[in-house]
C-alpha positions as CSV (number, residue, x, y, z in Angstrom):
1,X,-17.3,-12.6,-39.1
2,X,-13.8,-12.3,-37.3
3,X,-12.7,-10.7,-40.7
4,X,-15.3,-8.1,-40.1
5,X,-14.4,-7.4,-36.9
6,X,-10.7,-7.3,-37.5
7,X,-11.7,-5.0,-40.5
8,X,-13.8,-2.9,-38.1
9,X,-11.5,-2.5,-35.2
10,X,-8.6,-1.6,-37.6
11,X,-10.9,1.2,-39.4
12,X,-12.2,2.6,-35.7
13,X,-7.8,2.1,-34.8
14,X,-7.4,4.6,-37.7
15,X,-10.2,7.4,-37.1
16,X,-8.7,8.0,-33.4
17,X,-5.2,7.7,-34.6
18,X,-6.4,10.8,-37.5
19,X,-7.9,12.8,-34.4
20,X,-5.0,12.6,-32.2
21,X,-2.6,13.2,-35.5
22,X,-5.1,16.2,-36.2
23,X,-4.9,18.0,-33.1
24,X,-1.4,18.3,-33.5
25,X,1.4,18.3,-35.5
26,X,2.7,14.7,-35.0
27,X,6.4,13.1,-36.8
28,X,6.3,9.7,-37.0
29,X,8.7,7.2,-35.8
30,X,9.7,6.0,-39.3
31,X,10.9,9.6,-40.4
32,X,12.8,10.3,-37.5
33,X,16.6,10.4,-38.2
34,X,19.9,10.3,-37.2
35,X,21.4,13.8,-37.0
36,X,17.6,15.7,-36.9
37,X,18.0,18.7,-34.7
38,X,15.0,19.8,-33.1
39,X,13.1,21.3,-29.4
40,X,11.8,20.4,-26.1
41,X,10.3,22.0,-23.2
42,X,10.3,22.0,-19.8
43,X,9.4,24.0,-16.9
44,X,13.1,24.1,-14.9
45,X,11.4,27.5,-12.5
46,X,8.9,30.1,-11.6
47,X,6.3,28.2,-14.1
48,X,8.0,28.9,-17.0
49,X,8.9,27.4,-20.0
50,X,12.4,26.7,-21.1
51,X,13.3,25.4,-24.5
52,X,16.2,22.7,-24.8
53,X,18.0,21.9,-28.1
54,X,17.8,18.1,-28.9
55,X,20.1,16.4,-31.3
56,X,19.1,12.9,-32.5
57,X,21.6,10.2,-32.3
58,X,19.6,7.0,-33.3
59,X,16.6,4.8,-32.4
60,X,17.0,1.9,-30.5
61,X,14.2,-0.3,-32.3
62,X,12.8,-3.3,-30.3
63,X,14.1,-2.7,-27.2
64,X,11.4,-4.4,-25.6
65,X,8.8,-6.3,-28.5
66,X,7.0,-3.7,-30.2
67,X,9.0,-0.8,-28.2
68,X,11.3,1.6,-29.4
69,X,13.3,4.0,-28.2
70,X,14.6,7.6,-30.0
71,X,18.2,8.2,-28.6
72,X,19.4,11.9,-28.5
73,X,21.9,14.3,-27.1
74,X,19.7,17.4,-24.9
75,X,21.9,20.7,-24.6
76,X,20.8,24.0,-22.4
77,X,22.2,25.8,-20.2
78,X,20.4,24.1,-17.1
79,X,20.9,20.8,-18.4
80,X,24.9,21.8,-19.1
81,X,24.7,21.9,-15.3
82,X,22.8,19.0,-13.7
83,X,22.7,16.2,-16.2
84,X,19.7,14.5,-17.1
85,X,16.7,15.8,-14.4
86,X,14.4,13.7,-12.3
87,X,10.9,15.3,-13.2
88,X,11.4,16.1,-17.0
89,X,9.7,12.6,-17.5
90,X,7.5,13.3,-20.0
91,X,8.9,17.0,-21.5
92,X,8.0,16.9,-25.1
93,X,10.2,17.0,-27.8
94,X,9.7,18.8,-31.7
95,X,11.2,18.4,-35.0
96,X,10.3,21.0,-37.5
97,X,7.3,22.1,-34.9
98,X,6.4,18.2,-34.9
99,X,6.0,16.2,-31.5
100,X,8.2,13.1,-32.0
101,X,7.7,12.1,-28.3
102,X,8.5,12.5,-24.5
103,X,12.0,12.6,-22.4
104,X,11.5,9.4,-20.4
105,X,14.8,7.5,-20.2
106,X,18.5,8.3,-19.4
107,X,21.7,6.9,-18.2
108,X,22.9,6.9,-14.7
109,X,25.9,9.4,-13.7
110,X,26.5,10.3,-17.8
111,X,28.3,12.9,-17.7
112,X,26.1,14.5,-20.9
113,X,22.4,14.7,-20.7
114,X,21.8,11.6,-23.3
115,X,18.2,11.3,-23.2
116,X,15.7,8.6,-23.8
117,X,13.0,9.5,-25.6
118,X,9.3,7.8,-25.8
119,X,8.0,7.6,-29.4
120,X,4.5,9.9,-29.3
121,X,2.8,6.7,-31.3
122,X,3.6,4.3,-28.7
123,X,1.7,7.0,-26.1
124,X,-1.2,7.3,-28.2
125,X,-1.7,3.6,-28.0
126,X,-2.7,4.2,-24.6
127,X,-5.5,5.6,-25.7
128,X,-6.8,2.5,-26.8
129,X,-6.5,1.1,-23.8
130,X,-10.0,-0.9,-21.3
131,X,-10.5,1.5,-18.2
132,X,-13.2,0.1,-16.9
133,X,-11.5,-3.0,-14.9
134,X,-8.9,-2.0,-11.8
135,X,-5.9,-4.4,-11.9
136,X,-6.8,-7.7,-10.7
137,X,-3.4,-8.4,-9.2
138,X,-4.0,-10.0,-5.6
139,X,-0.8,-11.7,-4.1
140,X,-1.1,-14.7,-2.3
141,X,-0.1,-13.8,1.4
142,X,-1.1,-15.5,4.3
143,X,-3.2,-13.6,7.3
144,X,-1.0,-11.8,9.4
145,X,-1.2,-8.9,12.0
146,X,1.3,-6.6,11.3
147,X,2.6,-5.5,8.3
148,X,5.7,-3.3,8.2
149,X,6.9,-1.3,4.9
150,X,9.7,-3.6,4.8
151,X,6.9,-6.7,4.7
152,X,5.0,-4.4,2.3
153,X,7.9,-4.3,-0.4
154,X,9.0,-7.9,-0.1
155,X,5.2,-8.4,-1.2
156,X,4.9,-6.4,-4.4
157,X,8.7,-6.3,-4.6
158,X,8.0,-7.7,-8.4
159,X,6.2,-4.8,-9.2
160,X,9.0,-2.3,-7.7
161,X,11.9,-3.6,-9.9
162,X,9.5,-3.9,-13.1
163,X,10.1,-0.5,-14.1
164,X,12.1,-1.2,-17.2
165,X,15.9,-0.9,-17.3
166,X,17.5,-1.6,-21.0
167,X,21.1,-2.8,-20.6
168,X,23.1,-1.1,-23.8
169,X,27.0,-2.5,-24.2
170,X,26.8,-3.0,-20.5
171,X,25.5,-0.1,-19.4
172,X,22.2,0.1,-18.0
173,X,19.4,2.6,-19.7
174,X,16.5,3.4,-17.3
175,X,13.3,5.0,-16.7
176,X,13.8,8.8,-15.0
177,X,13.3,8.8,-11.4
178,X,10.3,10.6,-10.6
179,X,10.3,13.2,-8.0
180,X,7.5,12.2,-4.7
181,X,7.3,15.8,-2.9
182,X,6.2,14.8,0.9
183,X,4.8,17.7,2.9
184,X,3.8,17.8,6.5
185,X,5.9,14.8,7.1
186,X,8.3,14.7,10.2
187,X,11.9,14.1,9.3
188,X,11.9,10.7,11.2
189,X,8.9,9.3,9.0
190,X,10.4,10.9,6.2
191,X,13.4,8.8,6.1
192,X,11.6,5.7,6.5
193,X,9.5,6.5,3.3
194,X,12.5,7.6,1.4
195,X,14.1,4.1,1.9
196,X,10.9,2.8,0.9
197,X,9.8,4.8,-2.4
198,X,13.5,5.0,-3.7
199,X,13.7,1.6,-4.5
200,X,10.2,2.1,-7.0
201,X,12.3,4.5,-9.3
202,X,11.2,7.8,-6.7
203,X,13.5,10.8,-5.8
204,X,11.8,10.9,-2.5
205,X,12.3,15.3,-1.5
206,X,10.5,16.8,1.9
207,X,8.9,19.7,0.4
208,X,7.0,22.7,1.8
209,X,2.9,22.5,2.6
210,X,1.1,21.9,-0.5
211,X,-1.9,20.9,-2.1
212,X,-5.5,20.7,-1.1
213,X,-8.6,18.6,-0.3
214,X,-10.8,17.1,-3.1
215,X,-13.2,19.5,-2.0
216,X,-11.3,22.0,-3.6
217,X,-11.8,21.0,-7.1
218,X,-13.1,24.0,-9.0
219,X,-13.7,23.9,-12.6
220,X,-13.0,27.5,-13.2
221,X,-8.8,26.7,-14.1
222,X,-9.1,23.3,-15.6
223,X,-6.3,23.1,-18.0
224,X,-2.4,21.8,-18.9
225,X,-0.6,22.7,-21.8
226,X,2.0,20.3,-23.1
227,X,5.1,20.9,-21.0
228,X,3.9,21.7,-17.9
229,X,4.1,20.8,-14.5
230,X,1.8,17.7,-13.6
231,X,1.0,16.1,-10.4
232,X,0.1,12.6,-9.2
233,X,-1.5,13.0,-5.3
234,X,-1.2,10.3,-3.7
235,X,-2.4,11.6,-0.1
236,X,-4.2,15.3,0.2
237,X,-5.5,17.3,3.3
238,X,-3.1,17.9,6.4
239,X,-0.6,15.9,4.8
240,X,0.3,15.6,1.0
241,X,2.6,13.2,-1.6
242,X,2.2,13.6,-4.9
243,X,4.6,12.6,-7.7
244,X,5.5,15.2,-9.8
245,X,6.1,14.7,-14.1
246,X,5.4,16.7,-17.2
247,X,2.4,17.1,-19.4
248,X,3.3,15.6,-23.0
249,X,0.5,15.9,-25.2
250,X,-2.7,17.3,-24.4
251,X,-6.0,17.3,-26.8
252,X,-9.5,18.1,-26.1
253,X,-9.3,17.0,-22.1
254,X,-6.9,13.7,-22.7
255,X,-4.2,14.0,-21.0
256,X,-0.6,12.1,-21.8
257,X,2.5,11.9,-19.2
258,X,5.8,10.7,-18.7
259,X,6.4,8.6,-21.1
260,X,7.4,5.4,-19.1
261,X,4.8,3.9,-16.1
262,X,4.8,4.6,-12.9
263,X,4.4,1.0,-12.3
264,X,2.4,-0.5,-15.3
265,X,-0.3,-1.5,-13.6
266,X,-3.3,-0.9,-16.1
267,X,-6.1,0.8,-15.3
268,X,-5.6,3.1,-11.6
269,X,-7.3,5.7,-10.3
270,X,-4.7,8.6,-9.4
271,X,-5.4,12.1,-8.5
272,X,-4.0,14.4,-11.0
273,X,-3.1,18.1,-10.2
274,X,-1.4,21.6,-11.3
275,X,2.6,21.7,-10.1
276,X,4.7,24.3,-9.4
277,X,8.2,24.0,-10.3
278,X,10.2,26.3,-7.6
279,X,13.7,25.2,-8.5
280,X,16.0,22.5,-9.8
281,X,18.4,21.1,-7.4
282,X,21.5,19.8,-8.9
283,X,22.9,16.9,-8.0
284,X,25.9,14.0,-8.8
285,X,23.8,11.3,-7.7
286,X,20.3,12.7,-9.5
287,X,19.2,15.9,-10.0
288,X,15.9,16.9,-9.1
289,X,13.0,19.5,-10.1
290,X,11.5,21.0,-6.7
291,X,7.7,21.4,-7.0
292,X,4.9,21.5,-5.1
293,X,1.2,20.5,-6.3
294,X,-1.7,22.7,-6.7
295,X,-5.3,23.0,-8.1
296,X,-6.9,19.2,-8.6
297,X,-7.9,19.0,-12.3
298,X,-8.6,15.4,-13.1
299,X,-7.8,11.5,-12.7
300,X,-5.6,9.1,-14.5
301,X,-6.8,6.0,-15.3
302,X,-4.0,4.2,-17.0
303,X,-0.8,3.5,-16.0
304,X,1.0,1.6,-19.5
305,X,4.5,0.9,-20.5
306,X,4.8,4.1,-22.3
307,X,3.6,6.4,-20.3
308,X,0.5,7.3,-17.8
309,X,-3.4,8.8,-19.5
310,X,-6.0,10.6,-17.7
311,X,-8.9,13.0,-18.3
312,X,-9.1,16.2,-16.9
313,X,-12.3,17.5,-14.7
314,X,-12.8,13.6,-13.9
315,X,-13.2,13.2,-10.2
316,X,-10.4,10.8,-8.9
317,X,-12.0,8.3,-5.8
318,X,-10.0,8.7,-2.8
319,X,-10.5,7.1,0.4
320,X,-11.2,9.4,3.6
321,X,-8.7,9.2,6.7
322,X,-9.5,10.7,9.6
323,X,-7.9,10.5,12.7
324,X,-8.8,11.6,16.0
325,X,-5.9,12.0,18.5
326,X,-6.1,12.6,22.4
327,X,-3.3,12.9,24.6
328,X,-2.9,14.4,28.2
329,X,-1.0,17.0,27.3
330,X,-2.9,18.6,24.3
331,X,-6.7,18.6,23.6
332,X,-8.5,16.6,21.0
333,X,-7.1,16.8,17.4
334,X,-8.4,16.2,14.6
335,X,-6.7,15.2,11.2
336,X,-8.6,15.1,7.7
337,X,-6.8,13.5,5.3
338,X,-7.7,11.5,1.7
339,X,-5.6,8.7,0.6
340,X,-5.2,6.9,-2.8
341,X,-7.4,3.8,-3.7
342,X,-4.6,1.5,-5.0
343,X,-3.8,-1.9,-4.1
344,X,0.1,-1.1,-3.3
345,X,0.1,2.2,-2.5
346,X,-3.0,2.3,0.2
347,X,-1.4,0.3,2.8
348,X,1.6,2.2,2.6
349,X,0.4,5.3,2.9
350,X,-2.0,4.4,5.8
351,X,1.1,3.0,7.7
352,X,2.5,6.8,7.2
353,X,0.0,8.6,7.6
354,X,-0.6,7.5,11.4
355,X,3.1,7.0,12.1
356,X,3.7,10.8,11.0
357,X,0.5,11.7,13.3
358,X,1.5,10.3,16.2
359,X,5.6,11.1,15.8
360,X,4.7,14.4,15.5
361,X,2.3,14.9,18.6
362,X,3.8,12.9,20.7
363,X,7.4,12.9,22.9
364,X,10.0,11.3,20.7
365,X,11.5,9.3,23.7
366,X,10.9,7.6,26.7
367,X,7.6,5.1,27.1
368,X,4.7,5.7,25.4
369,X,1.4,3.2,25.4
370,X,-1.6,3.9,22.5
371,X,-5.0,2.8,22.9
372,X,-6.7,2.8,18.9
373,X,-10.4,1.9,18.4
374,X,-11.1,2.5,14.6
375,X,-13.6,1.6,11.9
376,X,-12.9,0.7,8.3
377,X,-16.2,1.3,6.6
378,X,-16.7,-1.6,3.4
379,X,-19.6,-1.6,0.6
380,X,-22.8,-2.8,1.3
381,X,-23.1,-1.7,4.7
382,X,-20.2,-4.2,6.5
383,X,-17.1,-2.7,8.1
384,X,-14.5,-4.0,10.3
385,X,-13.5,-2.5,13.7
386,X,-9.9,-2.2,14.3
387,X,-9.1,-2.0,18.5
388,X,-6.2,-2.8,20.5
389,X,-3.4,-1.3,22.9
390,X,0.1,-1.0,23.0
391,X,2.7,0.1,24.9
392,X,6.7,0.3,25.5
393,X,9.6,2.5,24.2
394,X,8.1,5.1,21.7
395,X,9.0,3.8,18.6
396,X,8.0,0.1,19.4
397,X,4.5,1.2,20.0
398,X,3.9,4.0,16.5
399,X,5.2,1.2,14.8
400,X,2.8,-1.4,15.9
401,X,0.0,0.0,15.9
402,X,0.8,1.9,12.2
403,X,1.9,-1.8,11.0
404,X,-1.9,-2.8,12.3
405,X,-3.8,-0.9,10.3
406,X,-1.6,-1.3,7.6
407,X,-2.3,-5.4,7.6
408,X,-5.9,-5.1,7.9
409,X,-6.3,-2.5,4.5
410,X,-3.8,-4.5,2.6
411,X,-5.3,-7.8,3.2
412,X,-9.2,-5.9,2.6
413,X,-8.1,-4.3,-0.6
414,X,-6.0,-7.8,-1.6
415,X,-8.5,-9.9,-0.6
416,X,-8.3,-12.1,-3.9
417,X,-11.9,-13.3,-3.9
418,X,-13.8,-9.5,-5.1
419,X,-13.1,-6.1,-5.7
420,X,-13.6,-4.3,-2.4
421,X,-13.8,-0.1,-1.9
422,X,-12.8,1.0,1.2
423,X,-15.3,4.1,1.7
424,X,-13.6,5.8,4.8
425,X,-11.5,5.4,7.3
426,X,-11.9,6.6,11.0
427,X,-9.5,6.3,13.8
428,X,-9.3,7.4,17.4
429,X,-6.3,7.6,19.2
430,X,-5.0,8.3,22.9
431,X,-1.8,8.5,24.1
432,X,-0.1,8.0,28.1
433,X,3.1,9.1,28.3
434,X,3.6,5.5,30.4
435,X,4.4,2.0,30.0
436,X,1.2,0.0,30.9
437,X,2.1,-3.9,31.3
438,X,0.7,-6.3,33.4
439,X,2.6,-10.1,33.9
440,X,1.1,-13.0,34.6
441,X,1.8,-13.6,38.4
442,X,0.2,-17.0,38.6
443,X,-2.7,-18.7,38.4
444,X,-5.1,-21.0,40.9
445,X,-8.2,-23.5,40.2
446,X,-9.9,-24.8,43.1
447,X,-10.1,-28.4,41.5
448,X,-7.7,-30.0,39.6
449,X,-10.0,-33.4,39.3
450,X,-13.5,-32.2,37.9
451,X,-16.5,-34.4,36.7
452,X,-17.9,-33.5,33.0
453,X,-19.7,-30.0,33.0
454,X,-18.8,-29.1,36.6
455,X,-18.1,-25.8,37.4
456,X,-14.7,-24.7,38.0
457,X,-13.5,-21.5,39.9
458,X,-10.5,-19.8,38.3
459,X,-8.5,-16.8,39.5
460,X,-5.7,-15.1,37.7
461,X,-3.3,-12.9,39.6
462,X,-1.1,-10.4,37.7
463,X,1.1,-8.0,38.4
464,X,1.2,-4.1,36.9
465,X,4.0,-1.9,35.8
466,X,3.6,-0.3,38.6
467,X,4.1,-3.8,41.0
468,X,0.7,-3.8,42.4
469,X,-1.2,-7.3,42.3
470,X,-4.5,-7.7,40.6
471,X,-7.0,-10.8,40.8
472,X,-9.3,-11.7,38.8
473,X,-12.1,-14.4,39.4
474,X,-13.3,-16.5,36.2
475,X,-16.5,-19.5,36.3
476,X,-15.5,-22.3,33.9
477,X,-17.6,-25.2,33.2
478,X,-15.5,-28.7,32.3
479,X,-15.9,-30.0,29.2
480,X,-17.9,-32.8,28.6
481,X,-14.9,-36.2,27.7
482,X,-15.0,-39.3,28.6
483,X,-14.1,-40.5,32.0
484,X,-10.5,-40.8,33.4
485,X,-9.0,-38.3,30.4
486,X,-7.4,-35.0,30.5
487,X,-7.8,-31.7,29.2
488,X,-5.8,-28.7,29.5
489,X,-6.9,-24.7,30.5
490,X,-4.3,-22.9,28.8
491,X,-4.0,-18.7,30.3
492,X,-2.3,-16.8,27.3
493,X,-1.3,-13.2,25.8
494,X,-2.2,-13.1,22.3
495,X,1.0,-13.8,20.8
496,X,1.9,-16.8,23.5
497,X,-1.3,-18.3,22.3
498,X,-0.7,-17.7,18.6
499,X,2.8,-19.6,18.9
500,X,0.6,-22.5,21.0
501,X,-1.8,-22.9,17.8
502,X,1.1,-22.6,15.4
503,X,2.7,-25.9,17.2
504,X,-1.3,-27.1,17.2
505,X,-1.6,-26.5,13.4
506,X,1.5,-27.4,12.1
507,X,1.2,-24.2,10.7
508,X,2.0,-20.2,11.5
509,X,-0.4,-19.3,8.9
510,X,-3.6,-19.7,6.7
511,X,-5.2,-18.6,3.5
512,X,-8.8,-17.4,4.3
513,X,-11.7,-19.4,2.5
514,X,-13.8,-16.5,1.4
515,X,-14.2,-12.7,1.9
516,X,-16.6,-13.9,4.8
517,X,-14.1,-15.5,6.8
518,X,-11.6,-12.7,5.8
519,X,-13.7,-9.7,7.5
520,X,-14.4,-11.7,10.5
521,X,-11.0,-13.0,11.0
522,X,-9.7,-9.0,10.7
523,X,-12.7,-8.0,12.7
524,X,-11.6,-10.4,15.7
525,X,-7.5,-9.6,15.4
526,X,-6.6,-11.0,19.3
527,X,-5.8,-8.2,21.3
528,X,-3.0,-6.9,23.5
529,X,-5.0,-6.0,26.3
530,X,-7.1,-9.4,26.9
531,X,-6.1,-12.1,28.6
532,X,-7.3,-15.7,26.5
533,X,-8.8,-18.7,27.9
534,X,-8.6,-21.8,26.1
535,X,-9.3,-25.8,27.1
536,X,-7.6,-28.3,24.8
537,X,-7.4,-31.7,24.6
538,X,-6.4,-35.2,23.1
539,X,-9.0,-35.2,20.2
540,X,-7.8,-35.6,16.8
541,X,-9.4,-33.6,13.9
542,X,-8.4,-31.6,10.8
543,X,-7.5,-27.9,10.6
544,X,-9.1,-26.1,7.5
545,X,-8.5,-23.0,5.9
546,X,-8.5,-21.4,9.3
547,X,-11.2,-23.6,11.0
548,X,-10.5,-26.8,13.6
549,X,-13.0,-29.6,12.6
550,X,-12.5,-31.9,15.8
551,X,-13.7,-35.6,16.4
552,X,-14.8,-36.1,13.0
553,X,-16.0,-39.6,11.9
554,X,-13.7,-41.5,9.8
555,X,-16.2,-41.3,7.2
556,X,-15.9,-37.2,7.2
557,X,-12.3,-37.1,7.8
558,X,-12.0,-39.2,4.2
559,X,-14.4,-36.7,3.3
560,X,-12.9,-33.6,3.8
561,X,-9.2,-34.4,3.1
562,X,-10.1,-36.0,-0.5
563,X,-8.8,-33.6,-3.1
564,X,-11.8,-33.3,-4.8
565,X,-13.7,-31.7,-1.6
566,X,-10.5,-29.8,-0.6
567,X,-9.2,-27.0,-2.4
568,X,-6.4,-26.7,-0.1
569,X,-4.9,-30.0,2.0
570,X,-6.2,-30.3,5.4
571,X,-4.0,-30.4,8.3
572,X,-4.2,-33.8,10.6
573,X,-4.7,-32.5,14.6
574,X,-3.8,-34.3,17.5
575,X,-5.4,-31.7,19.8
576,X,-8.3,-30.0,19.2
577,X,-10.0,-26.9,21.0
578,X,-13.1,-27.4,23.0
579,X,-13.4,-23.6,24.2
580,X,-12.2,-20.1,24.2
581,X,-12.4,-17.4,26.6
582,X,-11.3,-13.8,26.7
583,X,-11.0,-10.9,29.8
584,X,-10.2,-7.7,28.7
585,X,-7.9,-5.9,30.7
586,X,-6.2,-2.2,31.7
587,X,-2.8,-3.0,30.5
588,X,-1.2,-4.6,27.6
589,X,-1.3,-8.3,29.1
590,X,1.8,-10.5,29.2
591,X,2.4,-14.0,30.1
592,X,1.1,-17.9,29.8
593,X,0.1,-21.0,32.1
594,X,-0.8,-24.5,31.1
595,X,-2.7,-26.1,33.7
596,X,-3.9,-30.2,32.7
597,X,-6.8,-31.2,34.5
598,X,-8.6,-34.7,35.0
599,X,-12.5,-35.9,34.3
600,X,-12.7,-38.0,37.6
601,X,-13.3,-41.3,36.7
C-alpha cells in the first residue's frame, strides 16, 4: 500500500512539475554552467522594465540540505552604480530565454553586484506545499501587561535572525534586505519601527501616502507579469506598510516571489498588491528601490525557504482597527485602518498604529493623560474589553497605553491552547493636555479590634495633582477566622499590589490554564485609575496556574501538588487572600497602606 502511494504521489509530483515547466520556458539546475551568460529584469523606475546582463560563476550546491545556490556576476548601468539593490529580491533571471531562477542573495558592501540566485525548481516546490494550517508556533511567555517592541523582539527574536546567512571563506552571503515603505507615519514612530524591522532583514524607508482599503479590490486589473513590482501590506487605510519585492514566475493566477522567506513561517495570510517603483536610491550601506503600493490583487499563503506563493484575486483576511480619538482641542476623529492577521507581525503593528495616532494629534511635550476604553471582538461571540488611564510626560503615557493593547493581541493570538481570529478591533481614545495623579494621603478604620463578620468603616483620603484632598468612605465586613488572629486590609495601586502578590506567590508571573482563564484574566487587566482593597492573612494554601486554593485539607494539598494531577508545580502559600475590592477613581491612583487588624478574642 505505501508503495502505491509513494508511486502515486511521485506520478501527481510529476504532472504539476510538466504544467509549471509548460507554462514556461524553464533551465534546469543540472544544465546551468559556469561561464553561461544570460538576462534578468527588473523594474529600477517609472514601471519599466530594465534588462541586466548576468554572467554565471558557479553553483554553490548544498548550501543548506537539499538547497542550492547559482552564483553570478550582474552588470547594468544602474547596478554599475549602487551595488546589489534591496527590492530586486525575486527579479528573474534567463539563459537562452529560459528562467533559471530569482536574484535573492548578495554580499554585504561588495564592491561588484555578485548576486545570489534561487534555483526556479526549489520555488516551484512551494507549490507543493499544505495551506490550509496557519503556523502553530506559540511561545511560551508568561501574562504580562505591557509589552513594548523591544519585549516583542526578545520573544520571536529566533525567528528574526532565522533568515539564512551562508558564511563563504569567511564572508557572510545573505538574503536581500527587503524594502518596508511606511506611509502616514510620524518621524518619531518612524524611527522606533526602523530599529525594530531592520534587525528582520527590512530596509525600513518613510515613503509618501499609498495604498488603499480592502474595499478597494476591483477585479478589473488583476495581473503581474514576471518582473514586476510586488507588494506585501501589512497595514492599509489611513496608514500603510507594505514590503515591497519582485514578481518571479507567474502562471495561470500562481504567483512566485523573492526567492528567499520573509520569515519562513509556512502557511500566512499576507495581502498582496501592485508597486510602483519611483526611484532607486543609492546607497554604501544598502541601496534601495523606492516604491509605493497600489491596486490589492491577491493573498500569499506561503512563506518557504525559497521564496513566498500566493494566488491572485484571493481575498487576504485582515483585521479591522479603528480608532476613535477625542481631545479638547480638536473634534472627534476617526481612523479606519486594517492590519495583518499574523502571530508576530499583529502586535507590532497595533503598538504603531496607536502610537503614530496619538503622536501625531497630540502636543509632542509637556504632560499628557489618556483615558482608552476599547473592545477586541473574538469568534463565537466573546470579546475582551480593554480600559484604563494614564497619565505623565507625553511619551510615558503613548507608550503605555500602545504597549497595552499590544500585550493583550499578542497574548490572544499566542494563546497556545487554539487558533483564535481577532474579527475587529475598536478603540476610543481622549486626551487632557494634564497630569491627573492622585497620592495616597492616608488612610483611617474606625476599629482596629473587630469580631468575625462585623462591619468596618473605612475612609481613604488622597490627594490630587492639583493638591486638593479627597475622601472616600468604604463598608467592609471582617472576615470570618478564628478568635485572637490577625488579618491584614491592604489599600494598593495596581502595580504596588502586583509587587505584594509577587512576594505572596513566590512568583512575578503565571502561565494561564486554558483559553478561559486567558480571556478573563486580559478582560480584568487591574487598572490605573482604581484604588484595590484586599484582606490577607496567615492561611496557608497553594497558588495554581494563576488561582489561590487557601486552607486546603492535607488530603487536597497531596492532591493537587502530585505530579500526576499537576501539569505544572504548585506554589506552597503562607498567606492567602480572603477578599478583594476595587473603587474606581478620577485620576491615575498612586500609593499603598497595610493596615493588620485583630478578631477580638
Amino acid at each position: 500500500m505505501k508503495v502505491k502511494f509513494s508511486l502515486f504521489f511521485l506520478i501527481l509530483l510529476g504532472l504539476c512539475s510538466l504544467m509549471w515547466s509548460q507554462s514556461s520556458s524553464i533551465l534546469p539546475l543540472d544544465q546551468v554552467e559556469e561561464g553561461m551568460k544570460g538576462k534578468g529584469k527588473s523594474v529600477f523606475g517609472k514601471n519599466q522594465f530594465k534588462e541586466f546582463d548576468v554572467e554565471i560563476l558557479g553553483v554553490l550546491r548544498n548550501v543548506q540540505p537539499k538547497k542550492n545556490i547559482i552564483l553570478a556576476k550582474l552588470k547594468s548601468d544602474i547596478l554599475e552604480e549602487t551595488g546589489m539593490i534591496s527590492g530586486m529580491s525575486g527579479s528573474p533571471v534567463y539563459i537562452d530565454g529560459k528562467l533559471i531562477g530569482a536574484i535573492a542573495y548578495s554580499f554585504p558592501y561588495a564592491q561588484e553586484a555578485i548576486a545570489g540566485i534561487t534555483p526556479i525548481s526549489e520555488m516551484l516546490s512551494i507549490f507543493q506545499e499544505k495551506s490550509e494550517e496557519r503556523t502553530s508556533f506559540t511561545p511560551r511567555v508568561p501574562v504580562q501587561k505591557y509589552l513594548s517592541l523591544e519585549k516583542l523582539y526578545e520573544i520571536n527574536k529566533g525567528f528574526f535572525q532565522s533568515k539564512t546567512a551562508h558564511h563563504i571563506d569567511g564572508q557572510t552571503f545573505k538574503p536581500l534586505n527587503i524594502p518596508l515603505m511606511f506611509s502616514g507615519f510620524s518621524p518619531g514612530v518612524f524611527k522606533k519601527a526602523k530599529s525594530f524591522f531592520s534587525s528582520m532583514g527590512f530596509t525600513p524607508v518613510r515613503a509618501s501616502p499609498s495604498g488603499q482599503s480592502l474595499e478597494d479590490f476591483s477585479p478589473s486589473d488583476i495581473s503581474l507579469r514576471e518582473g514586476d513590482p510586488v507588494g506585501v501590506q501589512f497595514v492599509s487605510g489611513d496608514l500603510n506598510v507594505s514590503a515591497v519585492g519582485t514578481a518571479t514566475y507567474v502562471h495561470e493566477g500562481k504567483v512566485l516571489a523573492f526567492g528567499h522567506p520573509m520569515y519562513n513561517l509556512g502557511p500566512v495570510n499576507y495581502a498582496m498588491t501592485k508597486a510602483e517603483v519611483i526611484t532607486v536610491v543609492p546607497s554604501v550601506s544598502s541601496s534601495f528601490k523606492l516604491a509605493s503600493t497600489g491596486k490589492l490583487v491577491g493573498s500569499f499563503s506561503q512563506d518557504r525557504h525559497s521564496g513566498i506563493y500566493g494566488e491572485l484575486k484571493k481575498m487576504p483576511d485582515f483585521i479591522p482597527l479603528n480608532v476613535e480619538m477625542m481631545s479638547g482641542k480638536t473634534e472627534k476623529m476617526d481612523f479606519k485602518m486594517e492590519v495583518v492577521e499574523d502571530k508576530i507581525l499583529t502586535p507590532s503593528f497595533v503598538n504603531l498604529v496607536l502610537q503614530n495616532i496619538l503622536i501625531s494629534q497630540e502636543r509632542s511635550i509637556g504632560d499628557l493623560s489618556l483615558a482608552v476604553s476599547g473592545q477586541i471582538y473574538l469568534e463565537n461571540g466573546r470579546n475582551v474589553q480593554v480600559e484604563d488611564l494614564f497619565s505623565g510626560q507625553y511619551d510615558t503615557s503613548v507608550t503605555n497605553l500602545s504597549n497595552l493593547f499590544a500585550s493583550v493581541v499578542y497574548f490572544l493570538v499566542n494563546n497556545g491552547f487554539k487558533d483564535l481570529s481577532i474579527h475587529r478591533i475598536d478603540v476610543k481614545l481622549r486626551a487632557f493636555e494634564q497630569v491627573k495623579f492622585s497620592y495616597l494621603e492616608k488612610v483611617w478604620v474606625d476599629k482596629y479590634e473587630v469580631s468575625p463578620g462585623e462591619r468596618m468603616s473605612l475612609k481613604i483620603f488622597t490627594r490630587d495633582f492639583r493638591g486638593d484632598l479627597s475622601e472616600r468612605e468604604v463598608g467592609l465586613r471582617a472576615p470570618h477566622l478564628p478568635a485572637g488572629s490577625q488579618f491584614y486590609l491592604v489599600v494598593a495601586d495596581a502595580q504596588s499590589l502586583q509587587k505584594l502578590e509577587a512576594s505572596q506567590y513566590k512568583s512575578p508571573s503565571f502561565m494561564p490554564r486554558n483559553l478561559t482563564q486567558l480571556i478573563r484574566i486580559l478582560s480584568h487587566l487591574r487598572k490605573n485609575n482604581r484604588i484595590y482593597l484586599k484582606m490577607i492573612a496567615s492561611k496557608p494554601g497553594l497558588f495554581l496556574k494563576g488561582e489561590e486554593m487557601p486552607n486546603l485539607p492535607p488530603t487536597m494539598k497531596s492532591m493537587f501538588s502530585s505530579p500526576r494531577a499537576a501539569s505544572s508545580s504548585p506554589t506552597d502559600i503562607s498567606q492567602s487572600t480572603l477578599g478583594n475590592y476595587q473603587l474606581r477613581v478620577p485620576n491615575v491612583f498612586q500609593g499603598m497602606a497595610m493596615i493588620p487588624i485583630q478578631i477580638k478574642k
